[in-house]
N, C-alpha and C positions, 0 to 999 in steps of 0.2 A: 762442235760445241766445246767450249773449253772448259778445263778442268772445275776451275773458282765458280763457273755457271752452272756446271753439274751440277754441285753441292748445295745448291736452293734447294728448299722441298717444294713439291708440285704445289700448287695452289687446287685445295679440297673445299666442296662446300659448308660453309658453317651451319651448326644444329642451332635450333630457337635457343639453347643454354649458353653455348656459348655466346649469340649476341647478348643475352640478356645479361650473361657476367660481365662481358665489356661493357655497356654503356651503365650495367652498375660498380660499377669498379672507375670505370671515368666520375662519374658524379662523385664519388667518393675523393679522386684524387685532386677533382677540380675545386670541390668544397660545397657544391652543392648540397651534398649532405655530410655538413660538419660533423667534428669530431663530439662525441656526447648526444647526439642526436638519434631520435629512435625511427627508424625505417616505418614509413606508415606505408604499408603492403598495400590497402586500398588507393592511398593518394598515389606510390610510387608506379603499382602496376598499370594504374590509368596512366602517366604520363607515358609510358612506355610501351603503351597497348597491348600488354599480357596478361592472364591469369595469374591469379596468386601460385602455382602451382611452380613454374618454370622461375619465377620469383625468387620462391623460399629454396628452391635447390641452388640458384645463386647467394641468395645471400649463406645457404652450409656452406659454400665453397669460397667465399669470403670469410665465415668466420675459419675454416682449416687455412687460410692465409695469413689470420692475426689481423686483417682491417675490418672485420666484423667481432661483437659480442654477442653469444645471446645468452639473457638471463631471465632469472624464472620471474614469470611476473609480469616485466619490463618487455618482452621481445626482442628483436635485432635492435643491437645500439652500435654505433660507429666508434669504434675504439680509439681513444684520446690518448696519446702518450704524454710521456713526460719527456723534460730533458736529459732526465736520467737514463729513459729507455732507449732515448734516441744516442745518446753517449756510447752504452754496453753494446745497440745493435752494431753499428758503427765499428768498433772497436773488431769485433767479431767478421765483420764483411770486412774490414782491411786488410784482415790477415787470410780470411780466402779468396780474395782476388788477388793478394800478393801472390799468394802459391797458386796459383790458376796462373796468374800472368809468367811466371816463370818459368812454367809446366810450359807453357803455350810457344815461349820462346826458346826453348830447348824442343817442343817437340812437335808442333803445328806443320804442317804441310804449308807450303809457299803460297797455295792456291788458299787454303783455309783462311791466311793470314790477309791475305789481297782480298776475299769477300769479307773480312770485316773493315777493312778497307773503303769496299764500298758503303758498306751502312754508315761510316763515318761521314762520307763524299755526301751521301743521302739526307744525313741528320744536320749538316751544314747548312745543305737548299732550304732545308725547312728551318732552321734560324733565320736565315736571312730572307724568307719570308714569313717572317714571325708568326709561324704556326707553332704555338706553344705546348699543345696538350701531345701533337704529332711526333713532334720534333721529344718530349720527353719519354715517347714511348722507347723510338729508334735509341735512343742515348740509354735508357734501362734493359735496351735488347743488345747492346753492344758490351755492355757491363755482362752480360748473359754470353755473350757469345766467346769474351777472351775467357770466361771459365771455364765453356764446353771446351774450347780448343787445347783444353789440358788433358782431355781425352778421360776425365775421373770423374763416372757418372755418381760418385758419391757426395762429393765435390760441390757438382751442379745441383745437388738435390738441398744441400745446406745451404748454398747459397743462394737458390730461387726462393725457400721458405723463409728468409732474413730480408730477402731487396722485398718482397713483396709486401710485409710489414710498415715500410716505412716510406709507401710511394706516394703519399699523399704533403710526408717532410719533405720529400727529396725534390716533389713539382713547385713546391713552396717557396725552394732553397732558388729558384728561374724566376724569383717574381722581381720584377724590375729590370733596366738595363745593365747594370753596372755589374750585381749579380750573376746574370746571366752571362754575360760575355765572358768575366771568369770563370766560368765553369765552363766556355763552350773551349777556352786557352789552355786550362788542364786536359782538356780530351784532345785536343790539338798534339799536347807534347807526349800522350798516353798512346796517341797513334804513332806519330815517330820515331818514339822508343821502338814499339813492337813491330813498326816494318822492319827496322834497325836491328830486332833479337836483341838488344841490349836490355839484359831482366832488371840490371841495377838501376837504370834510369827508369826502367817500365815501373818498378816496386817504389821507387822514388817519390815517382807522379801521383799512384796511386794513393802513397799515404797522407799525401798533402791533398789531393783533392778531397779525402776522407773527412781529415780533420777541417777543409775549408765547408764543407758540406753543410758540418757542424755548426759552425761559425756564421754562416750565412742562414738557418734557419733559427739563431739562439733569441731573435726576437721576439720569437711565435709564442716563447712561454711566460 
């Protein structure tokens, strides 16, 4: 087995929570349950055939994400940003994926570097079969993965609690074609830097796909 194949984690069975936080964390990022909207715990658990129990420990664990609220009164409401918030998040995730990607190309293992590699190779097939919601996880777990490979689990901890915030702007930022394919050409060149180690071009890419991010969801406000 080679090295880069090692380094997968085994595939473990999922708990009822964790499905339940995926496919409420999907609805969320797909818009089914828009921003300002209150979780109705009986209507959503029926769709989803669970109790309210495994429910409401998903949606705690969405609101410790920032894409839930809950307030008194009111209950779980789906947290609405602004273009402000979307602006500072941003600003803040550029500059730790810069220093992750730099970290990554100064100190990643060859094999580390080739398995994100492959999730790129992966998140392609699913563009070009326009599986949207798929294809945006892979592309949010590749953004994950050149931060791990900077080896600074403090790092990874800032920056999983900032990209999770704002995945609902970011699936938003893929709606259409023209959209999309520029985002899939900056991760195109964010890959080539990084097989390259070249951090100036990686941090390059990076800061411009940032601010196109922006750009590309500024209609939504």
């Amino acid at each position: 087995m080679s090295e880069a194949v090692a380094e997968y984690p085994r595939i473990t069975r999922r708990t009822l929570h964790e499905e339940v936080l995926e496919r409420l964390r999907d609805m969320i990022i797909e818009g089914r349950l828009e921003p300002g909207q209150r979780i109705n715990e009986g209507q959503v658990g029926a769709q989803l055939g669970v109790s309210r129990t495994p429910l409401r420990e998903a949606i705690k664990t969405l609101a410790s994400e920032g894409l839930v609220e809950i307030l008194p009164a009111k209950g779980a409401i789906v947290r609405k940003f602004t273009a402000k918030d979307l602006a500072q998040i941003l600003q803040v995730l550029k500059t730790l994926e810069q220093l992750g990607g730099r970290m990554a190309c100064e100190l990643a293992s060859d094999a580390t570097i080739q398995a994100i590699n492959v999730l790129h190779e992966r998140m392609l097939a699913l563009y070009k079969s326009n599986n949207r919601l798929e294809y945006f996880k892979l592309n949010q777990a590749i953004h994950s993965a050149i931060v791990a490979a900077s080896g600074n689990p403090v790092l990874m901890e800032m920056h999983e609690t900032l990209q999770a915030r704002i995945k609902r702007l970011r699936f938003i930022g893929n709606e259409g074609p023209q959209k999309w394919a520029g985002a899939v050409a900056e991760h195109e060149e964010m890959m080539a830097a990084l097989l390259k180690r070249d951090a100036d071009a990686l941090l390059d890419v990076i800061g411009r796909h940032m601010e196109s991010t922006r750009l590309r969801v500024a209609d939504v406000f």
